[in-house]
PDB file of N, CA, C and O in Angstrom:
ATOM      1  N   UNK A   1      23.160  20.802   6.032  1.00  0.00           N
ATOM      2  CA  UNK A   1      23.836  21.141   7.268  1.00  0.00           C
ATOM      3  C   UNK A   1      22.786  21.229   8.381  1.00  0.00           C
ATOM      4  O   UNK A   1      21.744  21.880   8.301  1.00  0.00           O
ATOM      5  N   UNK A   2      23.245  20.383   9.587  1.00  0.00           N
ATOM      6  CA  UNK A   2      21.800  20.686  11.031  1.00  0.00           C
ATOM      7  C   UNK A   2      22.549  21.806  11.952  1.00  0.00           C
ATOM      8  O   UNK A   2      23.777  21.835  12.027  1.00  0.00           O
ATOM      9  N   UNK A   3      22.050  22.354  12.365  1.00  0.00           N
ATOM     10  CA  UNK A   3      22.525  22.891  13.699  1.00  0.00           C
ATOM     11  C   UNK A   3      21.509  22.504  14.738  1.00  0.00           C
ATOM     12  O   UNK A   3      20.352  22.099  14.626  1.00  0.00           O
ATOM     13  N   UNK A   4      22.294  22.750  15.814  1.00  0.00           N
ATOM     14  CA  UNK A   4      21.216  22.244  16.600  1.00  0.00           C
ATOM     15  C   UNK A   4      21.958  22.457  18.191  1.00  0.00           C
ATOM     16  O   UNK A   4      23.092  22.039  18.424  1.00  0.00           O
ATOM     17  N   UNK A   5      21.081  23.200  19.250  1.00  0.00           N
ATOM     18  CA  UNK A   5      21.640  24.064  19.852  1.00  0.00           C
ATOM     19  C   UNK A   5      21.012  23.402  21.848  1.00  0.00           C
ATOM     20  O   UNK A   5      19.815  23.345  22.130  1.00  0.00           O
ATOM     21  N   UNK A   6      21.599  23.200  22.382  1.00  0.00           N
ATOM     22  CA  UNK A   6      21.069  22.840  23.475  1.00  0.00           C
ATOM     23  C   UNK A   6      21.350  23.403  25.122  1.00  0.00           C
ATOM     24  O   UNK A   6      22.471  23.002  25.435  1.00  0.00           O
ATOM     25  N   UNK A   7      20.735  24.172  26.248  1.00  0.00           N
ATOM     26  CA  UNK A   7      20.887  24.039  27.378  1.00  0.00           C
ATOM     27  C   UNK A   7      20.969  22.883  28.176  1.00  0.00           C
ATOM     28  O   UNK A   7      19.968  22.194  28.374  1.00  0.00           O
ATOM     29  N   UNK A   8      22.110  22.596  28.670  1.00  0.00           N
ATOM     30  CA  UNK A   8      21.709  21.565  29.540  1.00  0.00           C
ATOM     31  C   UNK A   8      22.697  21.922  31.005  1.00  0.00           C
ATOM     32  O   UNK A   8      23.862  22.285  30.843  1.00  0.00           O
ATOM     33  N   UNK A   9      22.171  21.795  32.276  1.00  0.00           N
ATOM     34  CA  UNK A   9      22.683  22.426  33.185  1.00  0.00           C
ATOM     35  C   UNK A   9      23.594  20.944  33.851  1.00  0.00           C
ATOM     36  O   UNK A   9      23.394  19.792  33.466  1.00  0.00           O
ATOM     37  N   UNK A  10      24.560  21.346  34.877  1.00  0.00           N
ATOM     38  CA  UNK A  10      24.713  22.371  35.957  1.00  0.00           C
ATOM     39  C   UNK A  10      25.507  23.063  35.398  1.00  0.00           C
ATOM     40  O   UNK A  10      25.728  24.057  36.089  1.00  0.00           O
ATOM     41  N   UNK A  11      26.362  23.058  34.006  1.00  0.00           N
ATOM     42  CA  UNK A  11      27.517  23.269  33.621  1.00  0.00           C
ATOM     43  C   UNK A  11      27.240  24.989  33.386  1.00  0.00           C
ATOM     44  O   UNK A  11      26.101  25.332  33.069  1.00  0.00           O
ATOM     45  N   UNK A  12      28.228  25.949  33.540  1.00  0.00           N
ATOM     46  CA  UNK A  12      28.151  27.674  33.318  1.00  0.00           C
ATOM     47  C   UNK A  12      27.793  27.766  31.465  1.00  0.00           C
ATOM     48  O   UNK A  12      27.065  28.546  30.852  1.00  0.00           O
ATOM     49  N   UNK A  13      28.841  26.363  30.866  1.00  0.00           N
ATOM     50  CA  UNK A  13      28.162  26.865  29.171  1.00  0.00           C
ATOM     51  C   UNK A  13      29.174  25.461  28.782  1.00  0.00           C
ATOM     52  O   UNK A  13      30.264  25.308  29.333  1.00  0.00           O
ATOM     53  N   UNK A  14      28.561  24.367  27.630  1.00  0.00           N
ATOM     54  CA  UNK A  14      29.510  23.555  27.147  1.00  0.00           C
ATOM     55  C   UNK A  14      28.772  23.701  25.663  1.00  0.00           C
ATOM     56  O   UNK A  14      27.610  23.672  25.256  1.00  0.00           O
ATOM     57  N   UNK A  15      30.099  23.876  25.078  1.00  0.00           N
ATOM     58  CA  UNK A  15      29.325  24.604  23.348  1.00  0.00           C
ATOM     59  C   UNK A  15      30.421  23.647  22.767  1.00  0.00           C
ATOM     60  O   UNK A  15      31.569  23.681  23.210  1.00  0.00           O
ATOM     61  N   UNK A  16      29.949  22.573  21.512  1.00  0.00           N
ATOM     62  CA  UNK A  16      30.244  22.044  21.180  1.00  0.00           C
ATOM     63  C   UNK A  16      30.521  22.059  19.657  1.00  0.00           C
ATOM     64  O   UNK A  16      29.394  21.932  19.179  1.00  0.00           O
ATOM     65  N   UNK A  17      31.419  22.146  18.609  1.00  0.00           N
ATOM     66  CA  UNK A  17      30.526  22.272  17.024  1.00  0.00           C
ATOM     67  C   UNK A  17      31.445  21.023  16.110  1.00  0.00           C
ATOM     68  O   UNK A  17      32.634  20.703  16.092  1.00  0.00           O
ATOM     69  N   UNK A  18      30.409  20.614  15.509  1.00  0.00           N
ATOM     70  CA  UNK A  18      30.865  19.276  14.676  1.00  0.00           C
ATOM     71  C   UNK A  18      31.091  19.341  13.293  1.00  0.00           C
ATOM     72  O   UNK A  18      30.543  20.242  12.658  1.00  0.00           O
ATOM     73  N   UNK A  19      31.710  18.645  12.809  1.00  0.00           N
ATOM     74  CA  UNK A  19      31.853  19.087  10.558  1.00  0.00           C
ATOM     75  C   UNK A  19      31.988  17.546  10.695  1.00  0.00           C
ATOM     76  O   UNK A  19      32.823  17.008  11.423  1.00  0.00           O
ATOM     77  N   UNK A  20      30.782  16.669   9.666  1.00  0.00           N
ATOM     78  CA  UNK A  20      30.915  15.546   9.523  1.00  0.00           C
ATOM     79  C   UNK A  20      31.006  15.645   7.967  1.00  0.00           C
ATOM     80  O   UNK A  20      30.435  16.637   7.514  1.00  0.00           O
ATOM     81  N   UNK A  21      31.468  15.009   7.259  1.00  0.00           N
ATOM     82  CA  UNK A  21      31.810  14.532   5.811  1.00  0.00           C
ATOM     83  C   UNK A  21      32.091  13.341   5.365  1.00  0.00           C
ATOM     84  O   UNK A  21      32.165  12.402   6.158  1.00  0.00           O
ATOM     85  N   UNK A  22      32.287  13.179   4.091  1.00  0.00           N
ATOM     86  CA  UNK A  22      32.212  11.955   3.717  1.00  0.00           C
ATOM     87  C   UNK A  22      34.086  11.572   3.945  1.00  0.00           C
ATOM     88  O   UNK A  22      34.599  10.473   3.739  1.00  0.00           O
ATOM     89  N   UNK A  23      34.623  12.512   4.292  1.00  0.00           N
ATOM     90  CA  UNK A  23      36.277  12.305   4.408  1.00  0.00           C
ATOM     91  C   UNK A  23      36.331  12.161   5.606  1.00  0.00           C
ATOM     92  O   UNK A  23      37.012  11.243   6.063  1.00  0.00           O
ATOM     93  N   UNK A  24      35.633  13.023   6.436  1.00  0.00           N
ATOM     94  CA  UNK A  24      36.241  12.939   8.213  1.00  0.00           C
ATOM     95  C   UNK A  24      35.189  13.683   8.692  1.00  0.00           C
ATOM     96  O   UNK A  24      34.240  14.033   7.991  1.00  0.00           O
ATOM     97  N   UNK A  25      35.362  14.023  10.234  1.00  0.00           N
ATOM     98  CA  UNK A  25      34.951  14.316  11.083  1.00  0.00           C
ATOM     99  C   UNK A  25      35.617  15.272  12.485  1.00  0.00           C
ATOM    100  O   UNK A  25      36.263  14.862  13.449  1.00  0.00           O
ATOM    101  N   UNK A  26      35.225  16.486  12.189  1.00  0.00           N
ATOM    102  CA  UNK A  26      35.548  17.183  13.046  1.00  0.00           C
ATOM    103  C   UNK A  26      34.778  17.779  14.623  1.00  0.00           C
ATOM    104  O   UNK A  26      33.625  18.174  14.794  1.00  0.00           O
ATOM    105  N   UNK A  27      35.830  17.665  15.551  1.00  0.00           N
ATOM    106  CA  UNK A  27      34.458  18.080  16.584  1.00  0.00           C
ATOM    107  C   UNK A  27      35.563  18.619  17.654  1.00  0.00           C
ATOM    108  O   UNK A  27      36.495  18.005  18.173  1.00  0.00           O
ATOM    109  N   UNK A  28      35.121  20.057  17.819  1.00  0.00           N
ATOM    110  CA  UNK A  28      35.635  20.861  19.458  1.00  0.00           C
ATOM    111  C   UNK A  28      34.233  21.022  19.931  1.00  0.00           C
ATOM    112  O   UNK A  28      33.072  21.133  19.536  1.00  0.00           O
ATOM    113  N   UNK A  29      35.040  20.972  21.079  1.00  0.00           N
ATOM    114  CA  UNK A  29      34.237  21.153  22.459  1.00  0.00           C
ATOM    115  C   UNK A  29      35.011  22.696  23.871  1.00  0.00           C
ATOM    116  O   UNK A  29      36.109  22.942  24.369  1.00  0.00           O
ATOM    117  N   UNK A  30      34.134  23.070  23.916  1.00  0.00           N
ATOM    118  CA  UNK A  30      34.287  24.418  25.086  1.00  0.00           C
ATOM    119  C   UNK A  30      33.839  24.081  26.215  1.00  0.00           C
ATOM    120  O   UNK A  30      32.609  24.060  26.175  1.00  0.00           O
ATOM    121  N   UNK A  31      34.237  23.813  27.187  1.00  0.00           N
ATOM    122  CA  UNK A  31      33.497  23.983  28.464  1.00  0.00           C
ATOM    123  C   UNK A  31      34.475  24.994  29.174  1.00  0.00           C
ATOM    124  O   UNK A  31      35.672  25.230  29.343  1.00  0.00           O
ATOM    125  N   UNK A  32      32.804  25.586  29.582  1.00  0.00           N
ATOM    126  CA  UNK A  32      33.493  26.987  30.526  1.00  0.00           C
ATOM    127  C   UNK A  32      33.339  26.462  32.201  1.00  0.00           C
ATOM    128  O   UNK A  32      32.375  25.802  32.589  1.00  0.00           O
ATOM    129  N   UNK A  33      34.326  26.836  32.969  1.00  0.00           N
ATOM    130  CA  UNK A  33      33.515  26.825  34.331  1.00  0.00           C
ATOM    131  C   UNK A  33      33.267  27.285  35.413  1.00  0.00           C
ATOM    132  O   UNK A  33      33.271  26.722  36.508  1.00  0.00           O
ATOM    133  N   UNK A  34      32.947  28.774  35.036  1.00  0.00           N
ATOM    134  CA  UNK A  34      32.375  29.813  35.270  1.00  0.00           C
ATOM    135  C   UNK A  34      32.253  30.836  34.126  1.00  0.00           C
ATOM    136  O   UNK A  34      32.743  30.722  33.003  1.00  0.00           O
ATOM    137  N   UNK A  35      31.316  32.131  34.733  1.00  0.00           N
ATOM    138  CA  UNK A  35      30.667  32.827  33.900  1.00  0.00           C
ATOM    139  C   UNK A  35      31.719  33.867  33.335  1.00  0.00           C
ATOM    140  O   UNK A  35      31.456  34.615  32.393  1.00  0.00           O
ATOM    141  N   UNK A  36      33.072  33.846  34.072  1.00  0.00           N
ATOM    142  CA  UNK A  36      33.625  34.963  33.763  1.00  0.00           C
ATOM    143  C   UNK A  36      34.484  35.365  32.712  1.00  0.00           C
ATOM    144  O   UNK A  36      34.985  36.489  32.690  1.00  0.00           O
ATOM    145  N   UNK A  37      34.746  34.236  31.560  1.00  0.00           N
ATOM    146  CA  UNK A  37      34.702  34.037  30.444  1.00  0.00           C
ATOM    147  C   UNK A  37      33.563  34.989  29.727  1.00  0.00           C
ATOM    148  O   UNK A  37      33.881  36.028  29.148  1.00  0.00           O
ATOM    149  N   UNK A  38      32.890  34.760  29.776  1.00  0.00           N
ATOM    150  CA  UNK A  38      31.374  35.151  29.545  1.00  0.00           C
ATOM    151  C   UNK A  38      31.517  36.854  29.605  1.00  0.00           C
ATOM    152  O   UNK A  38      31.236  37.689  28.745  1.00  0.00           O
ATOM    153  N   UNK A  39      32.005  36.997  30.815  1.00  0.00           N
ATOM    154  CA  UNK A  39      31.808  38.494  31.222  1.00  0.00           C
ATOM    155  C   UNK A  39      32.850  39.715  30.523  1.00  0.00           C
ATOM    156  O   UNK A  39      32.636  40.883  30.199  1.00  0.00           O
ATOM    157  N   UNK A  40      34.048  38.853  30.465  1.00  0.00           N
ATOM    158  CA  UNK A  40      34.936  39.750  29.824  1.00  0.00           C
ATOM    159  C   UNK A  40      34.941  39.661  28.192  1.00  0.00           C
ATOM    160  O   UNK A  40      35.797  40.269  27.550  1.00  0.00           O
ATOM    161  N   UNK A  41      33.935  38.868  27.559  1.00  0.00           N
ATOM    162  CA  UNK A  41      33.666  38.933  25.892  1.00  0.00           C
ATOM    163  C   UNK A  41      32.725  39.803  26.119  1.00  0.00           C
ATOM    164  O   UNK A  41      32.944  40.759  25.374  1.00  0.00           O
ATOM    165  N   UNK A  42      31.881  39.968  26.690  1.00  0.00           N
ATOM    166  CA  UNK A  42      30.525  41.080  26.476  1.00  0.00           C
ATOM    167  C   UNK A  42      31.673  42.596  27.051  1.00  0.00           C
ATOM    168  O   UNK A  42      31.582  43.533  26.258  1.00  0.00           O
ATOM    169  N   UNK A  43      32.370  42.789  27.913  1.00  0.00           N
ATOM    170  CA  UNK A  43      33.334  44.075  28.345  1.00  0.00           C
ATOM    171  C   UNK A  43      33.588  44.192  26.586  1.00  0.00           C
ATOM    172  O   UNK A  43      33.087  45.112  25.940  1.00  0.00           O
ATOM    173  N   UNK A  44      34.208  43.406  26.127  1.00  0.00           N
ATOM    174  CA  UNK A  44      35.027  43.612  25.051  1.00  0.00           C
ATOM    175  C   UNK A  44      34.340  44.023  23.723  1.00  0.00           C
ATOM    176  O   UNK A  44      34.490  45.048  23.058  1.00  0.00           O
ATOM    177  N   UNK A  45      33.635  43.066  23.541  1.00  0.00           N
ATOM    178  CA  UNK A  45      32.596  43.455  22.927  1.00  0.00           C
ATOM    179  C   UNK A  45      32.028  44.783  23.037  1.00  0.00           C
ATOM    180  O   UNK A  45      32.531  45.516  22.186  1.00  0.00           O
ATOM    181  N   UNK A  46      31.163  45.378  23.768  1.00  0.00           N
ATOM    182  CA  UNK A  46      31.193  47.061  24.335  1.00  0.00           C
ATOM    183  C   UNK A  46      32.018  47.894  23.867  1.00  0.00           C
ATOM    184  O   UNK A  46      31.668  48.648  22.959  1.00  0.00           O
ATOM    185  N   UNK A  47      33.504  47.934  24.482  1.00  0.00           N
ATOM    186  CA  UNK A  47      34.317  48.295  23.836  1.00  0.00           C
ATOM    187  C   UNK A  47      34.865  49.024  22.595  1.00  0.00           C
ATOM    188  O   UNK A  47      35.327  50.137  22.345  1.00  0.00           O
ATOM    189  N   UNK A  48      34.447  47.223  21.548  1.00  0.00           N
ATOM    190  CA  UNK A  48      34.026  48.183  20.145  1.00  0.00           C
ATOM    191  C   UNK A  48      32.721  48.795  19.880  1.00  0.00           C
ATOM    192  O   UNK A  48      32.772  49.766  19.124  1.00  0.00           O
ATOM    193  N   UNK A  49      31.516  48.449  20.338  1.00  0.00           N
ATOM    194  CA  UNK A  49      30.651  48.976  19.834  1.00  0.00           C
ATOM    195  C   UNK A  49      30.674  50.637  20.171  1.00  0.00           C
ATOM    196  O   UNK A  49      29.926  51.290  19.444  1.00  0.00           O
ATOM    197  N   UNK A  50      31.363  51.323  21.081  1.00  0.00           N
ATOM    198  CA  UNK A  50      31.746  52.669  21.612  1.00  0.00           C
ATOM    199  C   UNK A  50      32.565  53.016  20.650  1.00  0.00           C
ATOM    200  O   UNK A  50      32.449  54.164  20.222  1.00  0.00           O
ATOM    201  N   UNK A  51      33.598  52.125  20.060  1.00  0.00           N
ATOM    202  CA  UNK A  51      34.479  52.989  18.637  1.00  0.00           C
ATOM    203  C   UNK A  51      33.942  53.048  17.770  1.00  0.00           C
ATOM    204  O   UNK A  51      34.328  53.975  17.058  1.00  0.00           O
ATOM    205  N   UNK A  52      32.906  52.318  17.259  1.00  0.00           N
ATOM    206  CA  UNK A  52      32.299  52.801  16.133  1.00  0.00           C
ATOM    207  C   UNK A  52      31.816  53.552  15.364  1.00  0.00           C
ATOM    208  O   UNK A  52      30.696  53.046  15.436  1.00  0.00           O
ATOM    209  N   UNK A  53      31.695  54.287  14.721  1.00  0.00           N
ATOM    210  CA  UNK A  53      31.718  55.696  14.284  1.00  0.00           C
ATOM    211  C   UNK A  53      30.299  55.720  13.100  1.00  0.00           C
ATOM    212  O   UNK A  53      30.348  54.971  12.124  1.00  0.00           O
ATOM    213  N   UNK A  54      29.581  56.268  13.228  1.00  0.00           N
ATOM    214  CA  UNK A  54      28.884  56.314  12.185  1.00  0.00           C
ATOM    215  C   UNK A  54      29.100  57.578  11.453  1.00  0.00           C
ATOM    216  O   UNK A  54      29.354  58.596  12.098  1.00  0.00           O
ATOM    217  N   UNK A  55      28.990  57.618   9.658  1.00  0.00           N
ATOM    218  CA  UNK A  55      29.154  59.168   9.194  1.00  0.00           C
ATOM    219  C   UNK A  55      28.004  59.269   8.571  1.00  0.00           C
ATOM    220  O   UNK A  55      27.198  58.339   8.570  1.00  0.00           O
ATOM    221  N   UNK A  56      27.775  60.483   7.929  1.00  0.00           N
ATOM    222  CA  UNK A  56      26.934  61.271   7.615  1.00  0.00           C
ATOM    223  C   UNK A  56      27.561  61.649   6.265  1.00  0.00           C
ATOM    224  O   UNK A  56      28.705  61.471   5.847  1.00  0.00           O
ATOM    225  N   UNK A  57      26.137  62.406   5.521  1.00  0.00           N
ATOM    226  CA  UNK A  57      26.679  63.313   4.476  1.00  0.00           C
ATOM    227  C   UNK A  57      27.725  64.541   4.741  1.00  0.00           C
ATOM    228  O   UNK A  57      28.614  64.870   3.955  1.00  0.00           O
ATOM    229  N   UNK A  58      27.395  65.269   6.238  1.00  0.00           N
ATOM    230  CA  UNK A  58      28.242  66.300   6.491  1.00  0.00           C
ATOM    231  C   UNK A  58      29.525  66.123   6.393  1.00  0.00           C
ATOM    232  O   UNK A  58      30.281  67.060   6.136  1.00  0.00           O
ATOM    233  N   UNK A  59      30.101  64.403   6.662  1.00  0.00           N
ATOM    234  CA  UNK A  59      31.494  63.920   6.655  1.00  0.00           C
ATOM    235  C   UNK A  59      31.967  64.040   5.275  1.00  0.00           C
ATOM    236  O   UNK A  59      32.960  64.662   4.896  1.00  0.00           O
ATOM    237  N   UNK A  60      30.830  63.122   4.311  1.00  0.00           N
ATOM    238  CA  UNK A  60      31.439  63.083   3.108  1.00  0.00           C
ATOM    239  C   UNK A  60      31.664  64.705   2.331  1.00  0.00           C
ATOM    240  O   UNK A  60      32.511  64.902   1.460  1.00  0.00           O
ATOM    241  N   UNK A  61      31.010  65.437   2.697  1.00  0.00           N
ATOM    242  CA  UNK A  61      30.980  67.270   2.185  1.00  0.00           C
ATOM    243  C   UNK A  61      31.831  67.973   2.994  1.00  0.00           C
ATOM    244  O   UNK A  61      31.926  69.199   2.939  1.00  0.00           O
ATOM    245  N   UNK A  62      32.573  67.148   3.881  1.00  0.00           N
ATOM    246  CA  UNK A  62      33.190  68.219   4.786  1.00  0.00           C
ATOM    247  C   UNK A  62      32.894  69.254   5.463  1.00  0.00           C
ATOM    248  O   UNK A  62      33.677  70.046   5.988  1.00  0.00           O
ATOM    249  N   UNK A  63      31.275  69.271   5.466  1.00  0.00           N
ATOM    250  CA  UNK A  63      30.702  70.631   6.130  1.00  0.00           C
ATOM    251  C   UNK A  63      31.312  70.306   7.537  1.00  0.00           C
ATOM    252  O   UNK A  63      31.152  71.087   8.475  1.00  0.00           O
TER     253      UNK A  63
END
């Protein structure tokens, strides 16, 4: 398997991903055009990282 990852401007982001095989060939393409796509996955993202909860032994003992 290659990956293989590229900037290329003027575009805000064009993310592309391919599955080639010996049966077929798959390929999407994203183009964004603007950042604000961008902006409301990182909000969201945040989001959960604030619900996340970490526990402790005190949780599991009920102290």
């Amino acid at each position: 398997m290659q990956i293989i990852s590229k900037r290329i401007d003027p575009a805000p982001g064009t993310h592309k991903i391919k599955y080639n095989s010996a049966i077929d060939d798959i390929e999407i393409t994203h183009t964004a055009h603007n950042r604000q796509g961008f902006l409301q996955a990182l909000c969201w993202l945040l989001s959960l990282l604030k619900a996340i909860r970490y526990f402790t032994m005190k949780d599991v003992l009920n102290l």
